[in-house]
N, C-alpha and C positions, 0 to 999 in steps of 0.2 A: 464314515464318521464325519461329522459336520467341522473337525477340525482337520480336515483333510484337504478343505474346501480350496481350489485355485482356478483362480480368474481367467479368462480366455478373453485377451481381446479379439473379439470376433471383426470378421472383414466390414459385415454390417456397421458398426461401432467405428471402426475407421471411413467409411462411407461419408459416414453423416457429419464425422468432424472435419474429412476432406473437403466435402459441399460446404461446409461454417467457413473455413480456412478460403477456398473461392470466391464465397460471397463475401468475405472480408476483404479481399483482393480488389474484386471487382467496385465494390463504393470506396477504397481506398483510393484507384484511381480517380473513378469521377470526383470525387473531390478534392485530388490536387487540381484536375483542371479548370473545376470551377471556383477552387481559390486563384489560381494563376490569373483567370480571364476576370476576377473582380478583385484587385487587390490593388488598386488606384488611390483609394480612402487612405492609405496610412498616415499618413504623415500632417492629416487632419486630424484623423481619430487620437492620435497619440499627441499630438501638440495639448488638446483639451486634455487628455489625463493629465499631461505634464502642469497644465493651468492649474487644474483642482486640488490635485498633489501640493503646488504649491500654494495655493491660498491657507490649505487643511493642517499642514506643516508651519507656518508662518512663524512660529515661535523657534523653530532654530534658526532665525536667522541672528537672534543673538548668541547662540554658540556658537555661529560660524562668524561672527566679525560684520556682521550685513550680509555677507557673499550665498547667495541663495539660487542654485543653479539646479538644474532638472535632473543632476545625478543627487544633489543633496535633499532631493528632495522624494529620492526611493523609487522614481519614472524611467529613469534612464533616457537619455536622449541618444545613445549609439546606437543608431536603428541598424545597421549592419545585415542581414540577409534578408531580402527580401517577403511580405508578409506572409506569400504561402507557404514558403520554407520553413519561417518561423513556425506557422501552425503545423509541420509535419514534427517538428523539433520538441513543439511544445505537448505536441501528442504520445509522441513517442515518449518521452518522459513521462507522463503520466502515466501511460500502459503499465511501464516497467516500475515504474515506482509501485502501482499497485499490486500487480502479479508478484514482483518479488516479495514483497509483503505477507501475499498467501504461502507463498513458498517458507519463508520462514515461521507461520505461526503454526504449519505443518509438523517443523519439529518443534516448535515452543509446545504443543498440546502435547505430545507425547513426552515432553519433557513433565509438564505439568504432571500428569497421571503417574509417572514415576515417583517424582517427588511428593507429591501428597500420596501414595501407596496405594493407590484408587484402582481397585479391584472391578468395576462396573463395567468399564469401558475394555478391560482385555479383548472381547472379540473384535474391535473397530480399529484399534490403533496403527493396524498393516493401512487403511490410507492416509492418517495426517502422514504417515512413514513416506508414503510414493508421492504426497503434494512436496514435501521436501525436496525430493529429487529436482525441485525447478530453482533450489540456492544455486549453483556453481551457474546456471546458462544466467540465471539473473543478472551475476554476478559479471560475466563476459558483456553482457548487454548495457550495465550500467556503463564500463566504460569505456564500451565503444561511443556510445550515447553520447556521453559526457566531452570525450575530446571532438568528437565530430562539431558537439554543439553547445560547447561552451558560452563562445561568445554571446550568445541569443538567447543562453537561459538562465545565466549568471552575472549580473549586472557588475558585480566584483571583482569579475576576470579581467577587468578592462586596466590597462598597465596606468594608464595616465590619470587616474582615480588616483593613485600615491604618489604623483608626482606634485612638490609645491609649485614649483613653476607652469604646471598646466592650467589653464581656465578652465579644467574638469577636475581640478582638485576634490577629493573629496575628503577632510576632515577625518569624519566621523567612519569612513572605510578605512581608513590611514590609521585610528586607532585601534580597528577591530583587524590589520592584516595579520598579526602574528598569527592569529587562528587560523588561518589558510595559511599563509606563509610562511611559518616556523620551519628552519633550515633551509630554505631560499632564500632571495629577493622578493623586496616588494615588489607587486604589480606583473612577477616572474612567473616561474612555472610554482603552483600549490601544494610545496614538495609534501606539507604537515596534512592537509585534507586528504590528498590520492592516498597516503600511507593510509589511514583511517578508514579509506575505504575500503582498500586490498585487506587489509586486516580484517577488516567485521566481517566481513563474506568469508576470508581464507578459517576464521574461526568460527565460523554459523557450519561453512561445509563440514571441514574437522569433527564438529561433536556430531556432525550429522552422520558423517562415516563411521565413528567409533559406537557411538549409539546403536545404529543399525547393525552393524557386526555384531554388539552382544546381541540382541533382539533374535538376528536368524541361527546363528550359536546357538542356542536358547532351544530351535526346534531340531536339533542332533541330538545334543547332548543332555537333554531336561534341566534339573536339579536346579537350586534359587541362584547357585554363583553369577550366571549371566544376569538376572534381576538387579541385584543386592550391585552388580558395577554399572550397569544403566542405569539407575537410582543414582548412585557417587558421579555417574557423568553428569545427570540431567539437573543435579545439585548446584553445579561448576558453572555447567553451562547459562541456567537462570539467572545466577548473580552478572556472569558477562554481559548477556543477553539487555539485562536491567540498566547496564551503563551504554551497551553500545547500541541499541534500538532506540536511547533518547538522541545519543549525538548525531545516529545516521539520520531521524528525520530532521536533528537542526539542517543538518547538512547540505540532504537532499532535497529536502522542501524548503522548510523553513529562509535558508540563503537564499533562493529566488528576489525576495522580497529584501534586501540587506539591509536597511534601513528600521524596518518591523520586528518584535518579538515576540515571543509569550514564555514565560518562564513553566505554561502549561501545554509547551506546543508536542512535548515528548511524549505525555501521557495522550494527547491528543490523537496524535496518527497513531500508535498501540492501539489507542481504543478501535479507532477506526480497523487498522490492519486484523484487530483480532476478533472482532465481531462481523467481519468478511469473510474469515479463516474459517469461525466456527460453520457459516453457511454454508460456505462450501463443503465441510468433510459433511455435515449433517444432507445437503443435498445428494453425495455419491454415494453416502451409507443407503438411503433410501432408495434412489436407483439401481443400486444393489440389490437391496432386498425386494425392490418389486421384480426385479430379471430371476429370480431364482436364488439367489447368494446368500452370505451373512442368516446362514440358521438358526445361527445362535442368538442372533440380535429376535427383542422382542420391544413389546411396547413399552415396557419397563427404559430399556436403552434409548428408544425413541426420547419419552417424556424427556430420559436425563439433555438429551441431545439439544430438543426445543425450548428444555428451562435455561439451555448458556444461553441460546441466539438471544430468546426473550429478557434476561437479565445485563446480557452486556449491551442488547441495545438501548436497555435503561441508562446503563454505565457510561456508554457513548455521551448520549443525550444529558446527563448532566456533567461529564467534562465537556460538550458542547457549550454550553447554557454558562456555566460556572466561568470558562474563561468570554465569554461572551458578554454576558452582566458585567466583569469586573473588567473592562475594557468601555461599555457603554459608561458604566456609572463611575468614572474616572476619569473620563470625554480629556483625554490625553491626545492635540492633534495626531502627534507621531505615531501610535497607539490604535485610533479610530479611524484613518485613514485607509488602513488593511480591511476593514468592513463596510465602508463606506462604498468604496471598489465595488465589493461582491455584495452589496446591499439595495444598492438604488441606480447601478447602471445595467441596460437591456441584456446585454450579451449572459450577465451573471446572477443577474438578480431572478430570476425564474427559476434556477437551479440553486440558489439561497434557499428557497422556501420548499424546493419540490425534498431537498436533501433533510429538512426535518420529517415531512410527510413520511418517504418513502421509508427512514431510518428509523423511525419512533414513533408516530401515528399508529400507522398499519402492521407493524409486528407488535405495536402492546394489544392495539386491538383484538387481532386476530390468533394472537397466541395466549391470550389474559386466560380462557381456561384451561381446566385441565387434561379436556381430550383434546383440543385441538393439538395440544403437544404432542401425543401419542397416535397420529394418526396420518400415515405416509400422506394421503391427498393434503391435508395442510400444509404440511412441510413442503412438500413441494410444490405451494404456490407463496409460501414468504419467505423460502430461504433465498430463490431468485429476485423477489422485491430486494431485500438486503444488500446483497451483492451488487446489482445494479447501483443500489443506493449509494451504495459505500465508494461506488466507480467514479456517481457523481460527485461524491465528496473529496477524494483526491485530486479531480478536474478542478475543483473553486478550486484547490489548496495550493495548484501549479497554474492555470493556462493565467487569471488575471495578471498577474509577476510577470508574465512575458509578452505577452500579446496585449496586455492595456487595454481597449478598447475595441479590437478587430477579434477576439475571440467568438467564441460562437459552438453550437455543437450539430455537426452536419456530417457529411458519407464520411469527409475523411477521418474524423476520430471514432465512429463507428466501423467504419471499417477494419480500423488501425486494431481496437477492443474485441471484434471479430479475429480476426489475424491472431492476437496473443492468446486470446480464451482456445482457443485453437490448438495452437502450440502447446498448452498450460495441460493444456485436459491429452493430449496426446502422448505426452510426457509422464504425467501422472499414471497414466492408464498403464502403457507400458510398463514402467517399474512395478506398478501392480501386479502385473500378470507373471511378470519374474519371481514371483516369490508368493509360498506360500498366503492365501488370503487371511489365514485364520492363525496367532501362535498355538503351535502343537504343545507346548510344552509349558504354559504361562500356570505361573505355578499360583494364580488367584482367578483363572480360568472357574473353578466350582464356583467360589464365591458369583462373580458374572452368570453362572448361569443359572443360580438361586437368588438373583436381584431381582427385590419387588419396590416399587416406590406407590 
């Protein structure tokens, strides 16, 4: 029976991700050392941000008293480790920031499907199940990351930002530290942020274990019990999910930049994170079902699959657009500043225009009809556009915040992106093969496989 069906990571399979995993090693190195042997520039390249920053800023100098220095002016001037290090710092945070991303929208779709009682999707949902399994190492990753590289990718770490007696006073970080600081010292250790973080991972993993427990429960024992409590889980978990995926990208993203906001930056990375998510489970399904797998999936499941990617990359593109417009046409320096960066300077501007291209151009185009959606060769050449896309779009969202003007995209964050896709797919695969590919026992299994669209 086709619900019988279980995945064999074959040695092949490991092969080819070991060679990924290598060859991300190998430009990994070559570009620290050809950042090390060219990283002379900094302290030009970043004086000039600090210049523009400040001309573009120029109106808080009446909220600060006159006093207009290179921290108040959202640059940072604590250049603190070195530029190539920075770019491994800055890299690494983006990997992680995005894969964990996927890792959680892994269990958000299967949450979703629950919660709306979506009968279509029952033979697919064992892989957003296994991209899941990469929340807990995210989780480890984010903070190792973090204290390793605080200083260099958090401009608001810096103690002497809250200090009035400092000539790096800064004001307007001095008003925003409780946020970070709540039950600490200013300028101290982030007692209020690190809790927030251990929390939204120790609660993303949690429903992810309880979840998955009903789930393989489900294929012992049948009957709807195990449904009807991952339905009451995946309920709980949305609404969490809905407060703590906005505050983690202020957190994680968003603070890079301290100075900057958007009251739409929470729906922003979502959009992003889950129209990366959807590419991906829609890419493994299909490599699935071209290896032999997934019997039960037909073109029916396809279409449903290519109308999210097609739809949320709509959804993307106008919270793109929407917070985008209302930031130009409001020419607020504090504000336009953030786009100004990733708009008209070398390093960022090319990956400005390539991340509309890649994210909204080329998936409306090529998935606007109806067969292209239902039909493996499509999908699997725009669910990788997307993905890529989306990679690019978390790079604008972190390397300018850190690296200012010495960013760039070369071996070493392609490397770094090799390395984690590596990791990511290794991870996933594995869980996969542990467990049943198909629920034996999904009690809207018939429904799914008398789905026609």
């Amino acid at each position: 029976m086709a619900a019988d069906e279980q995945y064999i990571f074959k040695p092949e399979a490991k092969r080819k991700i070991s060679i990924l995993f290598g060859v991300g090693v190998l430009l990994f190195v070559l570009g620290v050392i050809m950042a090390m042997n060219s990283g002379g520039h900094h302290e030009g390249a970043e004086h000039g941000s600090i210049e523009v920053a400040k001309t573009l800023v120029a109106s808080t100098d009446q909220e600060n008293g006159g006093h207009q220095t290179g921290h108040e002016a959202g640059t940072g001037e604590h250049h603190g480790s070195p530029v190539w290090l920075k770019k491994i710092y800055a890299s690494l945070w983006h990997n992680n920031i995005f894969f964990a991303g996927l890792g959680i929208i892994g269990l958000f779709f299967v949450a979703i499907q629950y919660a709306a009682q979506a009968g279509w999707s029952a033979p697919i949902k064992r892989i957003p199940l296994a991209i899941g399994q990469w929340i807990p190492i995210a989780g480890v990753l984010t903070l190792i990351i973090w204290f390793l590289a605080k200083g260099d990718l958090f401009h608001w770490t810096h103690h002497d930002l809250y200090d009035p007696q400092s000539a790096d006073y800064d004001k307007i970080l001095d008003q925003k530290s409780v946020y970070f600081f709540w039950l600490g010292s200013k300028g101290g250790f982030p007692t209020f942020y690190i809790l927030r973080m251990v929390a939204f991972f120790s609660l993303w993993y949690w429903f992810y274990t309880l979840i998955k427990k009903q789930m393989l429960a489900e294929d012992l024992e049948g009957g709807t019990q195990h449904w009807y409590s991952a339905r009451k889980l995946s309920a709980v978990f949305l609404v969490i999910f809905a407060v703590s995926s906005s505050v983690a990208a202020w957190d994680w993203v968003m603070s890079i930049d301290p100075h900057w906001f958007s009251t739409m930056f929470g729906w922003y990375v979502f959009a992003s994170w889950w129209v990366a998510g959807l590419a991906t489970i829609t890419l493994i399904v299909v490599n699935l079902k071209d290896a032999g797998y997934l019997k039960m999936v037909n073109a029916n499941h396809l279409h449903d699959l290519g109308k999210f990617v097609f739809a949320f990359s709509v959804f993307w593109t106008y919270i793109w657009f929407s917070q985008f417009m209302l930031i130009y046409y409001a020419n607020i320096p504090e504000e336009t500043v953030y786009f100004i960066e990733r708009l008209k300077h070398a390093p960022y501007s090319w990956v400005f225009y390539a991340n509309l291209i890649l994210n909204f151009v080329l998936p409306f185009l090529l998935l606007m009809t109806r067969d292209a959606k239902r039909h493996v060769a499509m999908l699997k050449v725009v669910c990788p556009i997307v993905i890529v896309g989306h990679w690019f779009d978390f790079y604008n969202m972190v390397t300018p915040g850190v690296m200012q003007y010495n960013g760039g995209i070369g071996f070493l964050e392609i490397g770094l992106a090799c390395i984690f896709f590596a990791l990511f797919l290794w991870v996933a695969l594995s869980a996969l093969s542990k467990m049943p590919l198909v629920a034996k026992n999904h009690p809207m299994m018939e429904e799914s496989l008398n789905h026609h669209i």
